[in-house]
C-alpha positions in Angstrom: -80.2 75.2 1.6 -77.8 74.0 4.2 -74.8 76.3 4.9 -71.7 74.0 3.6 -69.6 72.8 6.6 -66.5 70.7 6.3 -63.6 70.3 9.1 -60.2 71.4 8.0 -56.6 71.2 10.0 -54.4 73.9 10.3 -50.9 72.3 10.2 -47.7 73.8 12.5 -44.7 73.3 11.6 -43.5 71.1 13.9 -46.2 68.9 13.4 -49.0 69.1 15.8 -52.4 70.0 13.9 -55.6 72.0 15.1 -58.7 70.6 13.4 -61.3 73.0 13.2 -65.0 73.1 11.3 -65.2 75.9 8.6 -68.2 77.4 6.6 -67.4 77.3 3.6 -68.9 81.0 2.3 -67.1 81.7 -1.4 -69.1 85.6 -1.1 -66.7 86.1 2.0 -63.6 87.8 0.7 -61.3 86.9 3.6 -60.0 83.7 5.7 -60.8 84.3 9.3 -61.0 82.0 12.5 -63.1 83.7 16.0 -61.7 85.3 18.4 -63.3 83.0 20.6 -61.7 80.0 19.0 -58.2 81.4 18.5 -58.3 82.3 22.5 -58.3 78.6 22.9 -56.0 77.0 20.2 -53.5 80.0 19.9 -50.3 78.8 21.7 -51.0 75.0 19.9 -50.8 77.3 16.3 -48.0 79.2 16.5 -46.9 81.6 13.5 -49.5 84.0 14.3 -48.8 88.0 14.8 -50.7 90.7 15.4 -52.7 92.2 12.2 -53.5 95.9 11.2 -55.9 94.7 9.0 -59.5 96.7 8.9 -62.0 94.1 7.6 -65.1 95.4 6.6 -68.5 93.5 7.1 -71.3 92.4 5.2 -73.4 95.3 6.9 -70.9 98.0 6.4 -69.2 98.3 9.5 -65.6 98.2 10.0 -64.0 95.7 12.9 -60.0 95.2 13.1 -58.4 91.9 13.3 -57.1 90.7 16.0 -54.4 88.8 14.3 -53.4 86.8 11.5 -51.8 83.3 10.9 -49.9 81.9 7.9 -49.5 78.4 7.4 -50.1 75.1 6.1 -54.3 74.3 5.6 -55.2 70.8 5.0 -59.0 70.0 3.5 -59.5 66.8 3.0 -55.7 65.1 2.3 -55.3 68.3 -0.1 -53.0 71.4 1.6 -52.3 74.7 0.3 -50.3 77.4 1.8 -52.8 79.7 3.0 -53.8 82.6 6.0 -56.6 83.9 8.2 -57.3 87.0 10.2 -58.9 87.0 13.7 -62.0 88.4 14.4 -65.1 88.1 16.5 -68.0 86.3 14.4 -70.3 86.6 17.1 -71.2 83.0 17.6 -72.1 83.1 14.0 -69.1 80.5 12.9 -65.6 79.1 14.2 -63.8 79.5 11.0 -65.2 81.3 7.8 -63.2 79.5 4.4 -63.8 82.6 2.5 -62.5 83.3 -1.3 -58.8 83.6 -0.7 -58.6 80.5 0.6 -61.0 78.6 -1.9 -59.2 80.1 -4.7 -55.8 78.6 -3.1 -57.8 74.9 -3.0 -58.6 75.7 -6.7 -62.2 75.0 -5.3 -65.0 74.4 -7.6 -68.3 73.5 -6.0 -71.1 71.9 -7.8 -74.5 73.5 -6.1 -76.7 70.4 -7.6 -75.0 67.5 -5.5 -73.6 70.1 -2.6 -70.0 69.2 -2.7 -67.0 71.4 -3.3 -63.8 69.4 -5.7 -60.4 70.8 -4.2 -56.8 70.5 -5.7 -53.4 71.2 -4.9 -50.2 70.4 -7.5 -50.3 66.8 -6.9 -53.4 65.8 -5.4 -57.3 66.5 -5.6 -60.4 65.6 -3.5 -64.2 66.2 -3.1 -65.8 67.1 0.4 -69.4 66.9 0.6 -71.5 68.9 3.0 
């Protein structure tokens, strides 16, 4: 199986988006975006701050975040409310659309034709991997 993959924006306030491509992982119980990608897109995002947040791992260990951003999310023509923290995934993804946030998109994916139905209070959509 595939690892689902879908590109999402993260919307400022004043209007200027930053599109970015998420896994989608609904056994990751946090939002988070790379270090390595937040380096690059951070003064386009505003509304970040520094985080205290511990976050621990899927092996045990314990890494702080870096940060943490609260703002609009948009996934395909659908947006929530939502946030992330900032962490280094190692290479192993840009953005991880963990549990939090799929509860927010009132996600419900369907394993047999790999897509993921998404809903705020006035719209809905399907994104297919």
């Amino acid at each position: 199986m595939v690892p689902f993959i879908h590109q999402i924006t993260l919307n400022r306030p004043k209007g200027e988006a930053v599109r970015v491509r998420a896994l989608f992982d609904d056994g990751a119980m946090v939002a988070a975006m790379c270090t390595s990608v937040f380096d690059k897109v951070k003064h386009r995002l505003g509304n970040w701050s520094p985080s205290e947040k511990k976050l621990r791992m899927a092996n045990g260990s314990i890494v702080n975040s870096d940060a943490k951003w609260l703002g609009i999310i948009e996934v395909g023509g659908v947006q929530v409310k939502g946030e992330f923290e900032v962490f280094n995934s190692g290479g192993g993804w840009a953005f991880l659309f963990g549990k939090p946030l799929l509860q927010s998109f009132k996600a419900e994916h369907d394993y047999k034709t790999d897509s993921i139905r998404i809903s705020d209070d006035s719209q809905s959509a399907t994104i297919y991997n």
